[in-house]
Backbone of each chain as ProteinMPNN parsed JSONL, in Angstrom:
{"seq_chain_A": "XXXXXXXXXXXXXXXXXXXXXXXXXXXXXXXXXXXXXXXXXXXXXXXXXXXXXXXXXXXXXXXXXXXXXXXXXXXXXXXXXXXXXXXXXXXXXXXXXXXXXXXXXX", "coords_chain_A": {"N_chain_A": [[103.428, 109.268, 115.461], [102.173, 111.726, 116.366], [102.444, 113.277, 114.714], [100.508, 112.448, 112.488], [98.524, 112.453, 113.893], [98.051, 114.855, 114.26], [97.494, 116.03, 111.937], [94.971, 114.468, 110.769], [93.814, 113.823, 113.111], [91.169, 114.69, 113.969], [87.424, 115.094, 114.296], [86.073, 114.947, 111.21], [87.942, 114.782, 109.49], [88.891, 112.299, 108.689], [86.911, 111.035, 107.685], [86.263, 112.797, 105.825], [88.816, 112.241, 104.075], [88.032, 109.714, 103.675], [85.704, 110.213, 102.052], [86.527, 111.315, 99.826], [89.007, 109.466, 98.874], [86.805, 108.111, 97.053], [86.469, 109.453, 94.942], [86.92, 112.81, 93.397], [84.871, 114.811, 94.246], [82.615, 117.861, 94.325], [81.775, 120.766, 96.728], [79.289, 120.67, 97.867], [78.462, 118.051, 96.852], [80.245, 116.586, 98.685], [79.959, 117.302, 100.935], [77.187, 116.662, 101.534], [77.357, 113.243, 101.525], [79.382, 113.478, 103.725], [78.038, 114.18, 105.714], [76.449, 114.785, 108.87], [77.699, 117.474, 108.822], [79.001, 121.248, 109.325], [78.222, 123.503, 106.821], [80.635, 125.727, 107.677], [82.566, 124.126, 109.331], [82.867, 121.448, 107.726], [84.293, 123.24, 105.062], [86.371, 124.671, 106.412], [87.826, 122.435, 107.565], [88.645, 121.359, 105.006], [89.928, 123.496, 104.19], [92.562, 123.088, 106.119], [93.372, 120.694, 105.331], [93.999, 120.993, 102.442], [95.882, 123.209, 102.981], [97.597, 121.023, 104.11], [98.236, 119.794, 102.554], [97.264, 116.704, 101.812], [95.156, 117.523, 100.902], [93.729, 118.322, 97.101], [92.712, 121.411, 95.565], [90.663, 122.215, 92.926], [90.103, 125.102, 90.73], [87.584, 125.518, 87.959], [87.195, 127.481, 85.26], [84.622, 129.265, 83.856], [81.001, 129.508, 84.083], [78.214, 128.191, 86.123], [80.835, 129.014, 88.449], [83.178, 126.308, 89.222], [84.138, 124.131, 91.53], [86.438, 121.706, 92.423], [87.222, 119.292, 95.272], [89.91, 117.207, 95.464], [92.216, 113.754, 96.775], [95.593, 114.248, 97.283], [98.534, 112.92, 95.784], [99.674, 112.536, 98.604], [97.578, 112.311, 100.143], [96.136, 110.25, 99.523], [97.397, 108.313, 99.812], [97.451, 108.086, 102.818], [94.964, 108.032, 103.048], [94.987, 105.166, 102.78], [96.147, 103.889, 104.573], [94.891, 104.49, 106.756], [92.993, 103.147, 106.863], [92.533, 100.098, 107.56], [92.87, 100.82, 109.92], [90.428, 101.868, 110.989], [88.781, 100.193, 110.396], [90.247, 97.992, 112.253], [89.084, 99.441, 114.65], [86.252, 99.199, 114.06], [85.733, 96.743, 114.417], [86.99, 96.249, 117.295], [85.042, 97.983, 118.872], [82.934, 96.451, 118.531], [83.176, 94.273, 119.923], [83.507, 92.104, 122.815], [84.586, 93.594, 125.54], [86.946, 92.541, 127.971], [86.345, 92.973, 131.343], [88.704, 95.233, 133.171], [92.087, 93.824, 134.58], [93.053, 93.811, 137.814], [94.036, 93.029, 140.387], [96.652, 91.599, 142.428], [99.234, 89.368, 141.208], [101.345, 86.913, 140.864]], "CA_chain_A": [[101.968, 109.23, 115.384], [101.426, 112.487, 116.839], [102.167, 114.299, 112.916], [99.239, 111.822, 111.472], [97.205, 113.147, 114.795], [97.675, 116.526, 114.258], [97.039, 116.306, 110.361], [93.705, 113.968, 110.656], [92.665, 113.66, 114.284], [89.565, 115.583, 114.003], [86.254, 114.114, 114.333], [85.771, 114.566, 110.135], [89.095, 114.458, 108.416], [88.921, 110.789, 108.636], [85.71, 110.49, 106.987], [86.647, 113.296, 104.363], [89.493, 111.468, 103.312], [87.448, 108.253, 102.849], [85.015, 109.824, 100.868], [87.401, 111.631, 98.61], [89.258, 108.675, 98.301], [86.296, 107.478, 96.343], [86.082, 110.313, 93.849], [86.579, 113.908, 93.262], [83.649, 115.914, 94.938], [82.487, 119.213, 94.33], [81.54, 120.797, 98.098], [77.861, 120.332, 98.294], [78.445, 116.38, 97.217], [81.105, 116.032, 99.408], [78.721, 117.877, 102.338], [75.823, 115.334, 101.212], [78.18, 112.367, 101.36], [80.368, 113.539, 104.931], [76.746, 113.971, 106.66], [76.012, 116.322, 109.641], [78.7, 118.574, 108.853], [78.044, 122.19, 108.822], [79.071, 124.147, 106.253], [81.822, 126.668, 108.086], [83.389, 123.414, 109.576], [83.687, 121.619, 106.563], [85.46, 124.389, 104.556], [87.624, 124.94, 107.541], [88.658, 121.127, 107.446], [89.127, 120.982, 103.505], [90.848, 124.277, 104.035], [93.245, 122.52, 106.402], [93.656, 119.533, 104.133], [94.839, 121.415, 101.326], [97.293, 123.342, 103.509], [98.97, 120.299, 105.011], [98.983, 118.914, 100.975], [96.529, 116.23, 101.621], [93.929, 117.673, 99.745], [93.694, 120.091, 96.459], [91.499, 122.043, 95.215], [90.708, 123.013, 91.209], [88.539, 126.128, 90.171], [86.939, 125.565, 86.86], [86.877, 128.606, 84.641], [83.298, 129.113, 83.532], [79.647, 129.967, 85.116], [78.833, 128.727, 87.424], [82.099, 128.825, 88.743], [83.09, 124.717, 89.821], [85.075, 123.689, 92.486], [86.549, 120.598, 92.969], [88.262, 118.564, 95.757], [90.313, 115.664, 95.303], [93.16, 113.479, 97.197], [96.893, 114.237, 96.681], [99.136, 111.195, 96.248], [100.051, 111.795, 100.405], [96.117, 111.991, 100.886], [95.646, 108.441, 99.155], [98.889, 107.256, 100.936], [97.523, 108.475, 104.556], [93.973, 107.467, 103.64], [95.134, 103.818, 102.465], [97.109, 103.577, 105.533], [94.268, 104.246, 107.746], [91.766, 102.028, 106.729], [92.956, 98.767, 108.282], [92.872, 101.372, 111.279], [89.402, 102.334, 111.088], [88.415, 98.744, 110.491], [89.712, 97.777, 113.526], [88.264, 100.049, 115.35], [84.821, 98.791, 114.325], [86.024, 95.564, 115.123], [87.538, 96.511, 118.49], [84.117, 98.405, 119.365], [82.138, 95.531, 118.229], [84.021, 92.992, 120.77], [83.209, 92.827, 124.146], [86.29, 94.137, 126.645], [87.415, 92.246, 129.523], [86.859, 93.917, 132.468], [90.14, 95.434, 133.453], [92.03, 92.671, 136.007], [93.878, 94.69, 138.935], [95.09, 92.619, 141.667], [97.373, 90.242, 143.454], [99.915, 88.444, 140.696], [101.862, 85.949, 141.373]], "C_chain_A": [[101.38, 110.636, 115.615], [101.393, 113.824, 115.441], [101.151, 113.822, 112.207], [97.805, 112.724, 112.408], [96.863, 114.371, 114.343], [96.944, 117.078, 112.429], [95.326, 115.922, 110.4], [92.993, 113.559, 112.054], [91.97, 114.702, 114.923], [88.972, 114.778, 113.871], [85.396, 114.527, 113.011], [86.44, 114.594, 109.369], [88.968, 112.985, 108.404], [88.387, 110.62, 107.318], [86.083, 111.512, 105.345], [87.535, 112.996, 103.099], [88.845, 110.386, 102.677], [86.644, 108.598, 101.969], [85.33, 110.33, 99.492], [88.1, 110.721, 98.147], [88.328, 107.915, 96.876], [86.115, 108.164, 94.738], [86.279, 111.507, 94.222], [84.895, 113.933, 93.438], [83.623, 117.625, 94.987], [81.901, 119.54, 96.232], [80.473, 120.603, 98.768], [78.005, 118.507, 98.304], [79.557, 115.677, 98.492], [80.273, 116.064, 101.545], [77.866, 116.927, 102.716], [76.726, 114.244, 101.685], [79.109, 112.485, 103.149], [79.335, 113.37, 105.694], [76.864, 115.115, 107.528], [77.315, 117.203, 109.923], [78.119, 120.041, 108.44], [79.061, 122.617, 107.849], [80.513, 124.744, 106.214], [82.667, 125.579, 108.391], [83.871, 122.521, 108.628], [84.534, 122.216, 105.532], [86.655, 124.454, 105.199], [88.468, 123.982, 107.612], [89.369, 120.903, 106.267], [90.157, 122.631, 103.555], [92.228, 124.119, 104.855], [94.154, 121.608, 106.249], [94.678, 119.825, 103.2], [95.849, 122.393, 101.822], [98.612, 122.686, 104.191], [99.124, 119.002, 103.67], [98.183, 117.595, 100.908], [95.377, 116.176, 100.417], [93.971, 118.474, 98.767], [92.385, 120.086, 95.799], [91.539, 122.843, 93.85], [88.976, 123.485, 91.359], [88.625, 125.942, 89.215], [86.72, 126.792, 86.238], [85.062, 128.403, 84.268], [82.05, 129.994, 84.35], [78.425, 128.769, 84.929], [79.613, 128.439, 87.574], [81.903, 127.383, 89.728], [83.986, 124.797, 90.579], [85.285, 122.856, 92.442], [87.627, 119.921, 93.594], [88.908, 117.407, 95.395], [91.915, 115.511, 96.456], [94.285, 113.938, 96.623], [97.602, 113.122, 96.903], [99.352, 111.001, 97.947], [98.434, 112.026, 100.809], [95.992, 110.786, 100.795], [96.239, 107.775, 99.957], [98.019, 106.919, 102.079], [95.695, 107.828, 104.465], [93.688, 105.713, 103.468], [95.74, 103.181, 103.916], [96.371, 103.44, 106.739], [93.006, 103.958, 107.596], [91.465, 101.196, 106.932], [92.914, 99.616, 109.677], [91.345, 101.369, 111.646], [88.691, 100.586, 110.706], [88.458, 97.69, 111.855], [89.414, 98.267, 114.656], [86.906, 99.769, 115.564], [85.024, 97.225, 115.002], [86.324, 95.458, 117.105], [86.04, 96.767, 119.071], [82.895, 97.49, 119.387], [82.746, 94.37, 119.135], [83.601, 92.991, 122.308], [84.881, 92.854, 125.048], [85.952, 93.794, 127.688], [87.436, 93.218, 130.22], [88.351, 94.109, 133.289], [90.547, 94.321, 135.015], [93.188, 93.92, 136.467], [94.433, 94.508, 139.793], [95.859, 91.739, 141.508], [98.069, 89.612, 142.135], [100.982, 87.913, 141.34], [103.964, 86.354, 141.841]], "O_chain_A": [[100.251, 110.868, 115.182], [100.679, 114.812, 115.273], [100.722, 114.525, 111.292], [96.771, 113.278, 112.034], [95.756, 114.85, 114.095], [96.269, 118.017, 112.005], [94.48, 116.779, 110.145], [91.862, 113.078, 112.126], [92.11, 115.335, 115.969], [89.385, 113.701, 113.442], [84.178, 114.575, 113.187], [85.959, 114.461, 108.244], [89.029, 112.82, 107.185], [88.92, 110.267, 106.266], [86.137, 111.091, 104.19], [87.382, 113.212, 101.897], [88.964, 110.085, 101.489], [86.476, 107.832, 101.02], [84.796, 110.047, 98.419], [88.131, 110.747, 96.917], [88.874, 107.342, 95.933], [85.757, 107.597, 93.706], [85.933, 111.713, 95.385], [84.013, 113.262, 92.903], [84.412, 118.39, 95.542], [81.658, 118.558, 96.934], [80.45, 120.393, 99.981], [77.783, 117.784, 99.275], [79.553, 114.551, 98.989], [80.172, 115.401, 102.577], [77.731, 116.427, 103.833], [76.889, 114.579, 102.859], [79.407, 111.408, 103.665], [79.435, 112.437, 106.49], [77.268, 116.216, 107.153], [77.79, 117.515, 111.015], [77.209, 120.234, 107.635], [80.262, 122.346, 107.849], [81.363, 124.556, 105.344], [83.753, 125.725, 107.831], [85.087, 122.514, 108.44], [85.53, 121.587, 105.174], [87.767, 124.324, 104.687], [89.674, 124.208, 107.708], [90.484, 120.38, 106.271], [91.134, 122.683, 102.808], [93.132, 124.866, 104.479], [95.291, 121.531, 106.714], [95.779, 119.293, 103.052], [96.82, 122.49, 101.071], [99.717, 123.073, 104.572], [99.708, 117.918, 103.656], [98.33, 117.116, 99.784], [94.952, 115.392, 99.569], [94.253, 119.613, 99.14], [91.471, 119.293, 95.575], [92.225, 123.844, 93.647], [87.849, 123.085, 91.651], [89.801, 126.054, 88.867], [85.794, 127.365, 86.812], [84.459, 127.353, 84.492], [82.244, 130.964, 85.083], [77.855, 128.505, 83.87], [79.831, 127.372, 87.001], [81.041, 127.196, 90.586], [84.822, 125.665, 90.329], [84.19, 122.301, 92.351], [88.72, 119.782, 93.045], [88.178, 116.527, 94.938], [92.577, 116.462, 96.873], [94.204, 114.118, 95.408], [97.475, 112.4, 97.892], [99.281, 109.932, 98.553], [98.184, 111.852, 102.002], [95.752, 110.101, 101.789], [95.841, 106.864, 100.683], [97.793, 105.748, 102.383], [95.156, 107.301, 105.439], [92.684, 105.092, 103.819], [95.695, 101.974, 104.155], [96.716, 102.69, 107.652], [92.056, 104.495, 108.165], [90.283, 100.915, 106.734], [92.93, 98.881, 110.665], [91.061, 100.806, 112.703], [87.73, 100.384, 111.449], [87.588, 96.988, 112.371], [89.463, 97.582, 115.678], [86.31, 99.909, 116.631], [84.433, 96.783, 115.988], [85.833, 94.648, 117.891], [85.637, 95.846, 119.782], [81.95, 97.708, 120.145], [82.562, 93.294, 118.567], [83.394, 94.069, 122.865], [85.907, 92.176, 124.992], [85.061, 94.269, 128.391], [88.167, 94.198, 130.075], [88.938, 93.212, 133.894], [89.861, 94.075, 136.007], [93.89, 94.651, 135.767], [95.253, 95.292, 140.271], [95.844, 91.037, 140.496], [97.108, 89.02, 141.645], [101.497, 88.45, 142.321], [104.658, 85.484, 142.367]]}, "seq_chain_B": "XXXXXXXXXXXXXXXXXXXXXXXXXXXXXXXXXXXXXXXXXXXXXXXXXXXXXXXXXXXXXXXXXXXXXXXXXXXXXXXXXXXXXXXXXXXXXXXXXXXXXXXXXX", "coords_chain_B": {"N_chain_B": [[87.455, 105.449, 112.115], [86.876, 107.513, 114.241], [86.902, 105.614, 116.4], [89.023, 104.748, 117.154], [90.524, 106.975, 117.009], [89.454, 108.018, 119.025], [90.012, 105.89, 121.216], [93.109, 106.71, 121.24], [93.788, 108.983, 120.288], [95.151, 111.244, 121.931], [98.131, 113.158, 122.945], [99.869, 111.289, 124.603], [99.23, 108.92, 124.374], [99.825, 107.355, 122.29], [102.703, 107.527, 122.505], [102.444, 105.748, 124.708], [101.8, 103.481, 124.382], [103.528, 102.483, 122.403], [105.709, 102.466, 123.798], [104.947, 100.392, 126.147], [104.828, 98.679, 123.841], [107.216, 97.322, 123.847], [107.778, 96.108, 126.704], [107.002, 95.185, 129.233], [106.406, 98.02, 131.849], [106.967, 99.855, 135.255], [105.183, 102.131, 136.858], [107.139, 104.442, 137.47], [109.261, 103.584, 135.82], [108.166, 103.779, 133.205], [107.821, 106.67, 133.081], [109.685, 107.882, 132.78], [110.556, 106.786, 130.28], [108.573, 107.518, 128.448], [108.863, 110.511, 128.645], [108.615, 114.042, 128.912], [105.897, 113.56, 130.445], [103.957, 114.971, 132.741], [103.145, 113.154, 136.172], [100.828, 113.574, 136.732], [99.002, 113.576, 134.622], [100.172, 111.083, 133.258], [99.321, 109.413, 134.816], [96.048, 109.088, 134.44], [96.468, 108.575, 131.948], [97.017, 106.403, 131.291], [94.867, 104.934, 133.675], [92.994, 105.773, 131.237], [93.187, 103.994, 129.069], [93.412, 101.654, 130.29], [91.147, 101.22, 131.167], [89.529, 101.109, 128.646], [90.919, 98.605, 128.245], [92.874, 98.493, 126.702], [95.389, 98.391, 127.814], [96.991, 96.523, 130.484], [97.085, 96.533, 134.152], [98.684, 94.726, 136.833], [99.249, 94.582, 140.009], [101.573, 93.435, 142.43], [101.931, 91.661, 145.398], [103.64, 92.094, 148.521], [106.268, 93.935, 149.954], [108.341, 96.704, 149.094], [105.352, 98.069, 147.53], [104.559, 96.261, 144.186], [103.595, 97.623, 140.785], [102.685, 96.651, 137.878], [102.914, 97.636, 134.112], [101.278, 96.433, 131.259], [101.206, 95.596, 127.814], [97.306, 94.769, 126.336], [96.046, 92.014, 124.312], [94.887, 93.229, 122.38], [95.799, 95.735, 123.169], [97.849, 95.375, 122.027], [97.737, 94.915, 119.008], [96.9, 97.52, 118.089], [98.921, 98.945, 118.586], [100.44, 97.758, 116.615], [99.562, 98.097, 114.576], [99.448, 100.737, 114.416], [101.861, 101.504, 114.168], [102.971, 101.532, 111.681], [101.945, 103.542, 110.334], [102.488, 105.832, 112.053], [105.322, 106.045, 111.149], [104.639, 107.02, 108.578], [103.821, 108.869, 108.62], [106.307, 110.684, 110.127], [108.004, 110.526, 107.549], [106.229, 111.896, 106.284], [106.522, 114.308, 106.948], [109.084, 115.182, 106.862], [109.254, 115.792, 104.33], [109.459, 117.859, 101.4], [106.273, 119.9, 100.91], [103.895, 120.261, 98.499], [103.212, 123.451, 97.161], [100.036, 124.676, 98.025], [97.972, 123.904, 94.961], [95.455, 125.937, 93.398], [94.057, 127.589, 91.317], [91.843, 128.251, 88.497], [91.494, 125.193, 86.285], [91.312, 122.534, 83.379]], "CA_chain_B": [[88.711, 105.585, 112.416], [86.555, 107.89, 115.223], [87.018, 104.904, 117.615], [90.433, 104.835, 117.624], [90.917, 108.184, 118.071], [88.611, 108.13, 120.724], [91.062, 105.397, 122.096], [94.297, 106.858, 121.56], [93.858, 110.288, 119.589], [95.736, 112.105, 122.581], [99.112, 113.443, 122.546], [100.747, 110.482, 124.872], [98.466, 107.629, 124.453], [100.458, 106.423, 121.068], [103.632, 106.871, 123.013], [102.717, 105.204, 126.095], [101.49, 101.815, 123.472], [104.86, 102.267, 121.88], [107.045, 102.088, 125.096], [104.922, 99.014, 126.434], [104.789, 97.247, 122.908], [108.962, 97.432, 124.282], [107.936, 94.787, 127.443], [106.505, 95.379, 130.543], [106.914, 99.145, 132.5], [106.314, 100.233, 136.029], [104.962, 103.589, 136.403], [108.212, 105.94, 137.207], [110.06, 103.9, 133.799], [107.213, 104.568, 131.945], [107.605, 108.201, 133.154], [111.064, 108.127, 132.23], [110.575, 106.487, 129.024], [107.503, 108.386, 127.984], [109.456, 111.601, 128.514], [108.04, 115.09, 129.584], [104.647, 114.098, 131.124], [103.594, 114.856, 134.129], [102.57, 112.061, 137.104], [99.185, 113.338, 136.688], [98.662, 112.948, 133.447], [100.509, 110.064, 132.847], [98.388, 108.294, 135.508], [95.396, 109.512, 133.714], [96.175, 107.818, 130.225], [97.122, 104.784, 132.061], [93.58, 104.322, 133.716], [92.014, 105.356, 130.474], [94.291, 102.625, 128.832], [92.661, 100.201, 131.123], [89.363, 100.928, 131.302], [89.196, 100.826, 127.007], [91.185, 97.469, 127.683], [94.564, 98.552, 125.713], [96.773, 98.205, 129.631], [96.386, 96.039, 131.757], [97.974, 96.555, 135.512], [98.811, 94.065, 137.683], [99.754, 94.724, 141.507], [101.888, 92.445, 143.103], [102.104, 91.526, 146.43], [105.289, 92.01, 148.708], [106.478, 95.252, 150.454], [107.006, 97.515, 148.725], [104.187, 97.384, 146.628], [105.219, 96.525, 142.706], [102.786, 97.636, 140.493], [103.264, 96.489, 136.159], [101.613, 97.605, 133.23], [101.638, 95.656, 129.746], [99.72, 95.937, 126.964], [96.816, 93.235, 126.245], [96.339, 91.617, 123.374], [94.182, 94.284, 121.907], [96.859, 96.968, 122.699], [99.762, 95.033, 121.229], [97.516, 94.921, 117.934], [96.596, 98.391, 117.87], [100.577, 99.374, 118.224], [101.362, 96.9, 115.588], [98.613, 98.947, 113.34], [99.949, 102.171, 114.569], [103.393, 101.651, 113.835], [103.368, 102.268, 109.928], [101.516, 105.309, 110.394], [103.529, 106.567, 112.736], [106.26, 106.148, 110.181], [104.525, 107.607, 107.083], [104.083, 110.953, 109.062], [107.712, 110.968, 110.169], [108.396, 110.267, 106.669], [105.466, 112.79, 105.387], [106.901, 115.637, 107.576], [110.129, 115.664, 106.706], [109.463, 115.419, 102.871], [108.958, 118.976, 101.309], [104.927, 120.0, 100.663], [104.065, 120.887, 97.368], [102.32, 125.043, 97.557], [98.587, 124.041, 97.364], [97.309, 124.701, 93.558], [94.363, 126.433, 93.346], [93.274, 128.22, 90.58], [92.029, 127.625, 87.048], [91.782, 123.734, 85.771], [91.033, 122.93, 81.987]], "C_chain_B": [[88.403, 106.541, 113.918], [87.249, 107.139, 116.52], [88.127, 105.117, 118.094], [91.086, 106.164, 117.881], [90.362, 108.775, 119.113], [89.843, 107.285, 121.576], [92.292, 106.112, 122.656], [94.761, 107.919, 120.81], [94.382, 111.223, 120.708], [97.464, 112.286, 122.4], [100.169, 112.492, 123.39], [100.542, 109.273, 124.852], [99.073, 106.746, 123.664], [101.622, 106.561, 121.937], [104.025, 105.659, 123.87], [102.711, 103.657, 125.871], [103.212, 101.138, 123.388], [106.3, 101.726, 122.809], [105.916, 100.596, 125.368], [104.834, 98.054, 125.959], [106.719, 96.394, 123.44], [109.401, 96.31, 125.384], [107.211, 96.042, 128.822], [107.079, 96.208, 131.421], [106.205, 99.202, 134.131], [106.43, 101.514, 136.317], [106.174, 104.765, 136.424], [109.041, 104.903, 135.911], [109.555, 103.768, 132.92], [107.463, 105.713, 131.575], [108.858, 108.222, 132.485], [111.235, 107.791, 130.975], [109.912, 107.433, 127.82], [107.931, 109.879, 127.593], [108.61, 112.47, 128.897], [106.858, 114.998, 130.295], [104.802, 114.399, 132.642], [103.006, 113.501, 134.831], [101.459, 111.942, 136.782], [98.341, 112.638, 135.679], [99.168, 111.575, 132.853], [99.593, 108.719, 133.443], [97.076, 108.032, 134.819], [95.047, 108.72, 132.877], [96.049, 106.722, 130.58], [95.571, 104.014, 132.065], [92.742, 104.553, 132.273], [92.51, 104.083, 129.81], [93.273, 100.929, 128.99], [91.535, 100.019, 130.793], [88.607, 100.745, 129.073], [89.909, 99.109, 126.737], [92.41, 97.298, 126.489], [95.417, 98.033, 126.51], [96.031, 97.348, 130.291], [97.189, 96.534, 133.073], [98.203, 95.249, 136.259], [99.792, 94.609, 138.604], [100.269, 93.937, 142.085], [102.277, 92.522, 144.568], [103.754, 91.62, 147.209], [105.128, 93.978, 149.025], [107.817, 95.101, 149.527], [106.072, 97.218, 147.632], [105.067, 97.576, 145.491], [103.867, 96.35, 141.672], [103.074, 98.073, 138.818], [102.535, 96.967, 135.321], [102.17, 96.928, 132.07], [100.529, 96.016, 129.144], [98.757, 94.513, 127.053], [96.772, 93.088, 124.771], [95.751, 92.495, 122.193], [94.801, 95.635, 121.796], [97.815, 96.86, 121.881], [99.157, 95.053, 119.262], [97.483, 96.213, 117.575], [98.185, 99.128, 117.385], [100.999, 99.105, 117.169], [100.429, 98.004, 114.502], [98.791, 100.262, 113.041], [101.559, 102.768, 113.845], [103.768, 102.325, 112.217], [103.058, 103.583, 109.857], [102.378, 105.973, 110.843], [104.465, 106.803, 111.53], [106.254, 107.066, 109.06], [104.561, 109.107, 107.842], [105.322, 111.132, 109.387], [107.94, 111.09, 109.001], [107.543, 111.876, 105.404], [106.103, 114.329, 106.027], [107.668, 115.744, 107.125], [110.51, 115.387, 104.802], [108.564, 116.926, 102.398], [107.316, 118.878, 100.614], [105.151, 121.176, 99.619], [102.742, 122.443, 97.87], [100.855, 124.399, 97.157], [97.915, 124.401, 96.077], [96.122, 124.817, 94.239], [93.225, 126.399, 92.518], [93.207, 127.62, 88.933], [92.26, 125.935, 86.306], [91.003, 123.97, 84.477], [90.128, 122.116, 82.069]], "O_chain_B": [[89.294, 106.525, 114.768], [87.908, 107.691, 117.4], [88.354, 105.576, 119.214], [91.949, 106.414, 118.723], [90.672, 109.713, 119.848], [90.525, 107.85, 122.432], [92.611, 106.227, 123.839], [95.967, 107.989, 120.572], [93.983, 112.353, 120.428], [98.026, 111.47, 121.67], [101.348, 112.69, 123.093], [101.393, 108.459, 125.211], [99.07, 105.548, 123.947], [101.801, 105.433, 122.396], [105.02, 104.938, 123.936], [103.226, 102.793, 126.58], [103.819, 100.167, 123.84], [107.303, 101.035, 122.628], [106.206, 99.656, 124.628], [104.759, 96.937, 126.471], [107.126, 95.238, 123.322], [110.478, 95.713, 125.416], [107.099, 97.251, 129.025], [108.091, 95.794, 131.986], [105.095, 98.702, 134.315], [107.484, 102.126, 136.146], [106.216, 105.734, 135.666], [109.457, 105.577, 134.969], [110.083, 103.625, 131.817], [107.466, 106.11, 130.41], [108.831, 108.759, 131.378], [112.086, 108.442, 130.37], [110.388, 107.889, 126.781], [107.546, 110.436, 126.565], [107.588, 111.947, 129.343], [106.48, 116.027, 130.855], [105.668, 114.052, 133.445], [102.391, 112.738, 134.086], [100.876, 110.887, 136.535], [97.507, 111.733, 135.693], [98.504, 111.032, 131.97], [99.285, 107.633, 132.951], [96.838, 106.854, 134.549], [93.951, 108.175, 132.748], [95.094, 106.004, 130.285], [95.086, 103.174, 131.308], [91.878, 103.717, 132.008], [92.006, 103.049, 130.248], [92.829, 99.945, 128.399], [90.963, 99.054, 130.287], [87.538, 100.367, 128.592], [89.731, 98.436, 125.721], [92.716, 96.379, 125.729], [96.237, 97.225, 126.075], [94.84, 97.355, 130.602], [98.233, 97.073, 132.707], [97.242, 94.58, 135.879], [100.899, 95.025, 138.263], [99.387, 93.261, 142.615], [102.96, 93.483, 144.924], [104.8, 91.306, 146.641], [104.372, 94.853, 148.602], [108.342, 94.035, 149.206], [106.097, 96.193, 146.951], [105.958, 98.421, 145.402], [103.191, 95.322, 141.642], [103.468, 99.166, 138.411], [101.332, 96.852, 135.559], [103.384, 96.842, 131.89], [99.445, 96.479, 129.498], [99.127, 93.465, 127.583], [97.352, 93.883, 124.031], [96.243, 92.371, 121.072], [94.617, 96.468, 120.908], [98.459, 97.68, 121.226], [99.984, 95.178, 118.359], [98.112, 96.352, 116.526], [98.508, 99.637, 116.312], [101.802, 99.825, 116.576], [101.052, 98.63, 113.645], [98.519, 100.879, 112.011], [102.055, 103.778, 113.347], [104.518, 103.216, 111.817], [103.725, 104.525, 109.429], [103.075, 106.717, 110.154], [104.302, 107.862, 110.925], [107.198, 107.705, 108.597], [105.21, 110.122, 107.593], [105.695, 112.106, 108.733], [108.307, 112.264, 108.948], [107.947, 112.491, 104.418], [106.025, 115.359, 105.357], [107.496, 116.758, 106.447], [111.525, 114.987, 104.231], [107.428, 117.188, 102.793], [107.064, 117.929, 99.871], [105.829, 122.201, 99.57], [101.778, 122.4, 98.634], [100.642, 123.744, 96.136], [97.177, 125.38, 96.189], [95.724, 124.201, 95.228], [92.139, 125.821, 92.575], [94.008, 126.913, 88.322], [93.364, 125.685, 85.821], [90.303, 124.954, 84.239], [89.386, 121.919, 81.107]]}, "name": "protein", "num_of_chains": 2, "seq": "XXXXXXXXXXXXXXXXXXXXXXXXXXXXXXXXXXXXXXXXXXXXXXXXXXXXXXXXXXXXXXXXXXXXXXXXXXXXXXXXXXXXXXXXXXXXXXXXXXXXXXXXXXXXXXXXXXXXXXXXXXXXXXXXXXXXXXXXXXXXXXXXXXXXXXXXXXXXXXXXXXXXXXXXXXXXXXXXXXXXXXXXXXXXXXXXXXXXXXXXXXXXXXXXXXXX"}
């Protein structure tokens, strides 16, 4: 677990995966679409991505020059894989939790 | 997927699931199971554990004191959800990464 941690446990690789899963995104829609991300830290994440093969990245010849991200088959894999995760997580957070029991068994 | 790595996005929290999906530990063959942590920290994950409702403890009576942890039913799911993952990154690490393309798409 601790090679999936170190790849996607950040607090917006998750979400970047899910919304690339849905489609190639150029970096402004993907920006629009991830939410209060700033600029420098998104880049920094998608530039992380595509060094641990998750994510790539095609330049468009032309003007203006295009960018665009998309999943690599082990992005889809890793973001198919943790989507039943992130599900129950809302589930889990949506539940109420027994207060922890601590004494005296039998 | 935040939540859950709020739960258990630390570097012994997925082990510590993994050893008690295994049966019921008390804290030094946790430590021993768990491998390199420290007391401190191991105590640490424990109570967070608890207090998110993944561990439970129970203390039992009787000199000297014997004091268990297990998962609850909420940890033993999370493990079971964890487990593939775990796998695909063992499986994604040790499978060569293609050089990230870049440049130029048609």
């Amino acid at each position: 677990m601790n090679v999936v941690l170190a790849l996607v446990g950040s607090k917006w690789k998750p979400t970047i995966l899910w919304r690339l899963a849905e489609g190639d995104h150029r970096f402004a829609e993907l920006r629009r679409s991830v939410g209060a991300v700033s600029e420098k830290v998104l880049a920094e994440q998608l530039r992380e991505l595509e060094r641990d093969g998750l994510v790539s990245r095609t330049e468009y010849d032309g003007f203006p020059r295009r960018v665009e991200y998309r999943l690599t088959g082990a992005g889809r894999e890793l973001d198919a894989m943790l989507e039943p995760v992130g599900e129950w997580g809302h589930r889990f957070a949506a539940s109420p939790q027994p207060q922890a029991a601590g004494a005296g068994g039998a």
